[in-house]
N, C-alpha and C positions, 0 to 999 in steps of 0.2 A: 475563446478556446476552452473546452471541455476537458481535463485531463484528469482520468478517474480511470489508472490501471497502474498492475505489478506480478510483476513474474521472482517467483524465489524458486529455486532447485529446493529437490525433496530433497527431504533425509532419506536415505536408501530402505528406512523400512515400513515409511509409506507409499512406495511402490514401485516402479521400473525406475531402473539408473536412467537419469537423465531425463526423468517426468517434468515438469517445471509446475509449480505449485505456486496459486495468491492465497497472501494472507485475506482470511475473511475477516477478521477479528482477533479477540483472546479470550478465556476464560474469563470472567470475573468473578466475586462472590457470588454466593449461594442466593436463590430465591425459594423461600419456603424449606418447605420438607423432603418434597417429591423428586430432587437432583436437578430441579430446574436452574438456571446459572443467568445470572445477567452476562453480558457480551461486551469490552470493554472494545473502542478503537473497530466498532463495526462498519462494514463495508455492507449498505444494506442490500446493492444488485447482484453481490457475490451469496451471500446469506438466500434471499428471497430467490436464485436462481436455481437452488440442487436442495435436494433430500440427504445428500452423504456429503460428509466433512471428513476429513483425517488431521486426529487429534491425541498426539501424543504417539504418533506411528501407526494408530490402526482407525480401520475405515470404519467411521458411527452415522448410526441413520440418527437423524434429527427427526424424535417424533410426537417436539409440542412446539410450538411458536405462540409468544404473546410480548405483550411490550408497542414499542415503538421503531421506524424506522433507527432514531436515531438512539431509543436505548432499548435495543431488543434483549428478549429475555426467550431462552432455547432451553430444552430438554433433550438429552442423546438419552438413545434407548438402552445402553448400558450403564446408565447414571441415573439408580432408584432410591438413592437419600441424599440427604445433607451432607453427609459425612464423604462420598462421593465426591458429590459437585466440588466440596471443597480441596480433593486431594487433585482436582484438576484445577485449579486457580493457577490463572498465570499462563496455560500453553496454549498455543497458538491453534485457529482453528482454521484449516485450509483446503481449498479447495481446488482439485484439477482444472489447470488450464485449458484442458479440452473439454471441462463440462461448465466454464463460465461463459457468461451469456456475450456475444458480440459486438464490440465498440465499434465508435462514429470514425470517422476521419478525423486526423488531430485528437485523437485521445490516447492514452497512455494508461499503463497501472503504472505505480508509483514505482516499483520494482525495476519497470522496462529503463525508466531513467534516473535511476540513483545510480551515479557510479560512472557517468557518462561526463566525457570531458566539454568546455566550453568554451567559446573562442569567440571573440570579437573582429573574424577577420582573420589575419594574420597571429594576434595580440590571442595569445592562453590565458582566461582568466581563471581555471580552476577546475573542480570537480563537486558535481552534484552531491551534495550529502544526502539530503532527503528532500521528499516535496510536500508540504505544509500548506495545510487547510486555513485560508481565514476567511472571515466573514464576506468579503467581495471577491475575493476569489482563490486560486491556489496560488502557492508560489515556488519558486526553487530556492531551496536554501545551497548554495553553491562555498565551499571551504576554497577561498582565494590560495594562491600558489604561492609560497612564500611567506604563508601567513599572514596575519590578522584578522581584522573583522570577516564574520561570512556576511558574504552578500545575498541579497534578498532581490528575485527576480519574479514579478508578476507573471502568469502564463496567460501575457492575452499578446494579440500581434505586435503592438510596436515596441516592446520590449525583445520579444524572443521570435525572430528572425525564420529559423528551421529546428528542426528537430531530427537526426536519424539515427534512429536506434539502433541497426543493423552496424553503422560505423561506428555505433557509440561516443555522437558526436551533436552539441546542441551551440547555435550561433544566438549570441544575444546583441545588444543593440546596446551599447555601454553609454554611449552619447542620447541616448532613450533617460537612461535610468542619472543622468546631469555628474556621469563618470570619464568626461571625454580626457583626462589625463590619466596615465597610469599611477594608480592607488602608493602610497611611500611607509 
């Protein structure tokens, strides 16, 4: 399973109430002199797919790309120094969910399933906190109900069962993950 999606609600004055906005990214420091800005926590098919972000409430053409998928380095056409680039360090860079490019089956932005409850069945084990990138694959980071440790859920099949975002509801496979009693 591929899971590379996230839906955030705008702030109201990046554009129509009730827009749903991914994050593409963040600001990072400064590259050079010219406003150009390294991209911290990039999303490179959200980045590589639009010409305009909205960043800091207002819509900016993006009008230099250099860098790497994984450490891209952007110029917005309102960011012509250093001094610039750097009063935007930090905010987020996002892009309309109607002008991101289209996922597979079984894929998600991060956003769609943060927040979403998880069940083994019958058995509540928690709620999504975020979904985390590793090296062999992504995971859910899930805050167990009743506290303690978060649990860590690989996103491939025989861990996590279904997925549906619509009910905001994802089935893991507890006895998958060698959790077949409930956690104390």
């Amino acid at each position: 399973m591929d899971h590379e999606r996230s839906a955030a609600q705008s702030p109201a004055a990046a554009g129509g109430a009730g827009e749903e906005w991914l994050l593409a990214g963040r600001v990072g420091r400064p590259h050079g002199l010219d406003g150009s800005v390294h991209v911290t926590q990039p999303r490179a098919a959200l980045l590589d797919a639009v010409e305009l972000l909205v960043v800091d409430g207002r819509g900016e053409q993006i009008v230099r790309r250099a860098g790497t998928a994984a450490r891209p380095i952007i110029r917005l056409a309102s960011c012509t120094s250093r001094t610039a680039a750097e009063a935007l360090r930090g905010r987020d860079l996002l892009v309309s969910r109607a002008d991101a490019p289209p996922l597979e089956e079984d894929e998600w932005w991060p956003e769609e399933i943060e927040g979403c409850r998880v069940h083994d069945g019958d058995r509540e084990v928690g709620i999504v906190r975020t979904l985390r990138p590793l090296p062999s694959c992504e995971v859910l980071e899930i805050a167990r109900d009743g506290g303690g440790e978060d649990l860590l859920v690989p996103l491939i099949r025989d861990a996590v069962r279904s997925v549906d975002v619509e009910a905001r509801r994802i089935e893991i496979d507890l006895a998958f993950l060698g959790e077949d009693e409930p956690a104390s």
